[in-house]
C-alpha positions in Angstrom: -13.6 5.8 -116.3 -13.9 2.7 -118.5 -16.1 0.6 -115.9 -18.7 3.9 -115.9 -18.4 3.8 -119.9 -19.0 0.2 -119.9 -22.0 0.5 -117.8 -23.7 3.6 -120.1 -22.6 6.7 -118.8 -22.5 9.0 -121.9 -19.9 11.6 -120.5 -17.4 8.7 -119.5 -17.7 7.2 -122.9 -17.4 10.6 -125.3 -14.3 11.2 -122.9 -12.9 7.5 -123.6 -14.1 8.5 -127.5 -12.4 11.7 -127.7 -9.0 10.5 -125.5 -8.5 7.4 -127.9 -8.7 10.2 -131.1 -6.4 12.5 -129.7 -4.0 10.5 -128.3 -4.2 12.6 -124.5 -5.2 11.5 -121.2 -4.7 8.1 -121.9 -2.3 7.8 -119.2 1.2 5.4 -119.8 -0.8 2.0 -120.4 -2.8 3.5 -123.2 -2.1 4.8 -126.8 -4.1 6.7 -129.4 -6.1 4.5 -131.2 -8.6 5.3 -133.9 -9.8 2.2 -133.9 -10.7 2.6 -130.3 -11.7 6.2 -131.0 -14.2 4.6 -133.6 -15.9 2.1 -131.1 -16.7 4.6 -128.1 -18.1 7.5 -130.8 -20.1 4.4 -132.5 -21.7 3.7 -128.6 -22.7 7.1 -128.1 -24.3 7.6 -131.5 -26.1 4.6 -130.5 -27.2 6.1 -127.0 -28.4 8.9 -128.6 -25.9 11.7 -127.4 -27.1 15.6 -128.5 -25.4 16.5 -131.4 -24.5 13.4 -132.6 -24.4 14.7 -136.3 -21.0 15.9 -134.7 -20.0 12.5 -133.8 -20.9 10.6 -136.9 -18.8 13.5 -139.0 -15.9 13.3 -136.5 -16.1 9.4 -137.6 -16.2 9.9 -141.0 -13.2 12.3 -140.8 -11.0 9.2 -139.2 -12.4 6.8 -141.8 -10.7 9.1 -145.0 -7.7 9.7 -143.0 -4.9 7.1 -144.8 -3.1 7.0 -141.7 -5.8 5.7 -139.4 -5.4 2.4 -140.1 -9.4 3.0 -140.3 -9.9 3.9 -143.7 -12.9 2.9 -144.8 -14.3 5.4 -147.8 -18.4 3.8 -148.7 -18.3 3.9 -144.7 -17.1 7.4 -144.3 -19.8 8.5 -147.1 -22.6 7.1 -145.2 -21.7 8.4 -142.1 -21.8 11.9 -143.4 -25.0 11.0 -144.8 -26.5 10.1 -141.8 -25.0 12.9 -139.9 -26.3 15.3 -142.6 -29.9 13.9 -141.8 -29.5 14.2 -137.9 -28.3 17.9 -138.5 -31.3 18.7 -140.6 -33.5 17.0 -137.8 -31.9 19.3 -135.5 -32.5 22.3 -138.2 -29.1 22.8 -138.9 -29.1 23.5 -142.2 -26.1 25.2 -143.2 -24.1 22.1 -141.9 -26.4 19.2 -143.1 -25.6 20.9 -146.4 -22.1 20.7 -145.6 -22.2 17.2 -144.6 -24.2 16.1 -147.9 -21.2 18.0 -149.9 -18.8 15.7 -147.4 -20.5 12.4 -148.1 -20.6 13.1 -151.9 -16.8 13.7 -151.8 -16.2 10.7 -150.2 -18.1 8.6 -152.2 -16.4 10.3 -155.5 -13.2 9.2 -153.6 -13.9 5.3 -154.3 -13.9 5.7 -158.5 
């Protein structure tokens, strides 16, 4: 699975991606990692998977989370920014609206 992810194959790498997040079907040698989590979603946004406004918010989620060792607030404002532009793109408006709201709580996090 990691070899295929390495060598572009979307599916392989959003498995890798969602595996790290969750912690399952990592097998014994692997642990959850959101670290991890963050570099496989990062590749497929950058392949261009469908949806990817999902990805980018899923992202931003683990950057506000205090225990993800991840935390990275301007970041997690900026995804949600940029997934709230994909969304629209996509006309999904309801959740691009959403996802503007999410960005500016983030952001209002940092004063």
């Amino acid at each position: 699975m990691v070899s295929a992810a390495h060598n572009g194959d979307v599916n392989s790498i959003l498995f890798l991606a969602r595996a790290f997040d969750s912690g399952q079907s990592l097998g014994r040698e692997r642990r959850q990692s959101y670290g991890q989590a963050l570099a496989w979603y990062q590749m497929a946004v950058e392949m261009g998977v469908e949806k990817r406004y999902l990805i980018m918010a899923r992202m931003a989620e683990i950057m506000l989370m205090e225990d993800s060792g991840c935390t990275d607030l301007n970041r997690a404002g900026e995804l949600y920014s940029k997934a709230a532009k994909a969304a629209t793109e996509q006309m999904c408006g309801k959740l691009a609206n959403k996802y503007y709201m999410l960005s500016e709580e983030a952001w209002d996090l940092m004063e």
